[in-house]
N, C-alpha and C positions, 0 to 999 in steps of 0.2 A: 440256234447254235451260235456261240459267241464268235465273233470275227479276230482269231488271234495271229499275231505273227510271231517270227522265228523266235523273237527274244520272250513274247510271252508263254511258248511253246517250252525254251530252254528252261523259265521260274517255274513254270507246273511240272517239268519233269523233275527239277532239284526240289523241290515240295514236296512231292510225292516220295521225293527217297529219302530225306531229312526235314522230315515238318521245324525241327528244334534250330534252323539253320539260322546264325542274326543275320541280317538286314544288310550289314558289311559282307562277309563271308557270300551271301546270296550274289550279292552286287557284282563280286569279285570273278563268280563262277562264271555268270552271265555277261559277262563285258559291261556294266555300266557302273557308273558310280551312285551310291546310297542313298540319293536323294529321289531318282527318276525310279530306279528302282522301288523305294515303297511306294511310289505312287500307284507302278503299272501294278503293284502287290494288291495295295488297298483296290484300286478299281476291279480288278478279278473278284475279288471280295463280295465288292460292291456289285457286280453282277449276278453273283451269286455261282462262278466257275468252281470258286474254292470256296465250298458249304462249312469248314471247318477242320481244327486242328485237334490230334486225340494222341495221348502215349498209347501203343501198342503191348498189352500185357499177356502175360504165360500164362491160361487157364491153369496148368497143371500145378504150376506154385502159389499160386491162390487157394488150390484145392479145389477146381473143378478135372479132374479127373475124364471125362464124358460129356464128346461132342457126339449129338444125334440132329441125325435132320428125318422132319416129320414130313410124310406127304398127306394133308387132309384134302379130305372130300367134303363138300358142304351137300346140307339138306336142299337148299334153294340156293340161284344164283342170283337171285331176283339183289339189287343196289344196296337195298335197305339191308341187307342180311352180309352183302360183303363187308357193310361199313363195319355193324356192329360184331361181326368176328372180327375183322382188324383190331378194333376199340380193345378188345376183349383182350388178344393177342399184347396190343404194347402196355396194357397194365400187369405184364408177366414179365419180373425182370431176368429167369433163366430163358426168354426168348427172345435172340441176339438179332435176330434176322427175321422179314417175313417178306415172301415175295409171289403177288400172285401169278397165276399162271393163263396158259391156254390148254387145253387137252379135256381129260377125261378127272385130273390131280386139278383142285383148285387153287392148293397152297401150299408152298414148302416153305418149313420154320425150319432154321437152326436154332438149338436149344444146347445149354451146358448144363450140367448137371456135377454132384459135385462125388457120386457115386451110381452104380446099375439101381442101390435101393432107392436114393432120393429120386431118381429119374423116374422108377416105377408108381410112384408116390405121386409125381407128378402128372406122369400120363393120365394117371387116372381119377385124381382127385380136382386138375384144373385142363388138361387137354380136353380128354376124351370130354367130359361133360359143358363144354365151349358152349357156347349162342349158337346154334343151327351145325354143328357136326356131325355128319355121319359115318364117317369111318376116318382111320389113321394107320396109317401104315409110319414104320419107322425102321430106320435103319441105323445103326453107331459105326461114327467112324473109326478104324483100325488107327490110321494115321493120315498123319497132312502132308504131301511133297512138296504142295504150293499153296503160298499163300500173298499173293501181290494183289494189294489194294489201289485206287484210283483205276485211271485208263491207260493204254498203252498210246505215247506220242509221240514217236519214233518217228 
C-alpha cells in the first residue's frame, strides 16, 4: 500500500473526477505550484497508484445497446485451467470486465453486446464453448444508477 499524504490524496481524488485536468489547473486545486506538482503526479505514476488514463464512453451511442454480466462456473479450478479461461476471456473484445471470485460462481464477466441477438450469438458461439466452462448463468442489466470508478479517498 503506497504511503500517501493529504496533498497526494487531494491529486488522486481531482484525477479520478477529471483525468483531462492540465497540470496548471491540478496544481491550482491542490495548493501547489506546477512544477512539485507533476512531480508527486509522475511518482504516483511511477508507483503504479495511477495505472492509467482512459475517456469514459456511452455504450448506448456507439451502439452497444446491452450490458450483461455473466456468472460462469468452471469444470476445474485447478491454476492451469483459471489462467487459460482468463487468456481466453481477454482475447474477447465484447468482454469489458473479468473478475474472479470465491464461492460456488468462479467468474463474473461484464460483457456489452451491441443487441439481445448479437449477445445470443455470443453466448453461445464463444462464451459458453470457453476452455474449461461449465455452466453460465447471465443476467442484463435494466439500467445503471451508479457508475463511479477508482476508490473512495475521502
Amino acid at each position: 500500500m503506497a504511503n500517501l499524504d493529504a496533498i497526494d490524496r487531494k491529486l488522486l481524488t481531482e484525477l479520478q473526477r477529471e483525468g483531462r485536468v492540465t497540470n496548471v489547473e491540478l496544481a491550482h486545486r491542490v495548493g501547489l505550484t506546477a512544477p512539485p506538482c507533476l512531480r508527486r503526479v509522475r511518482a504516483l505514476e511511477e508507483e503504479g497508484v495511477i495505472r492509467g488514463y482512459h475517456a469514459e464512453l456511452d455504450p448506448a451511442s456507439l451502439g452497444f445497446s446491452i450490458t450483461v454480466f455473466a456468472m460462469v462456473s468452471l469444470k476445474s479450478q485447478a491454476e492451469s485451467a483459471l489462467r487459460e479461461f482468463e487468456a481466453a476471456m481477454n482475447d474477447l473484445p465484447e468482454v469489458r470486465e473479468v473478475h474472479m471470485l470465491n464461492g460456488e460462481i468462479d467468474f463474473i464477466l461484464k460483457i456489452v453486446s451491441r443487441d439481445l441477438q448479437s449477445f445470443q450469438e455470443f453466448l453461445t458461439s464463444k462464451l459458453t464453448p470457453a476452455p474449461n466452462v461449465a455452466s453460465v448463468k447471465t443476467s442484463l442489466t435494466i439500467r445503471n444508477s451508479k457508475n463511479e470508478p477508482g476508490v473512495p479517498l475521502e
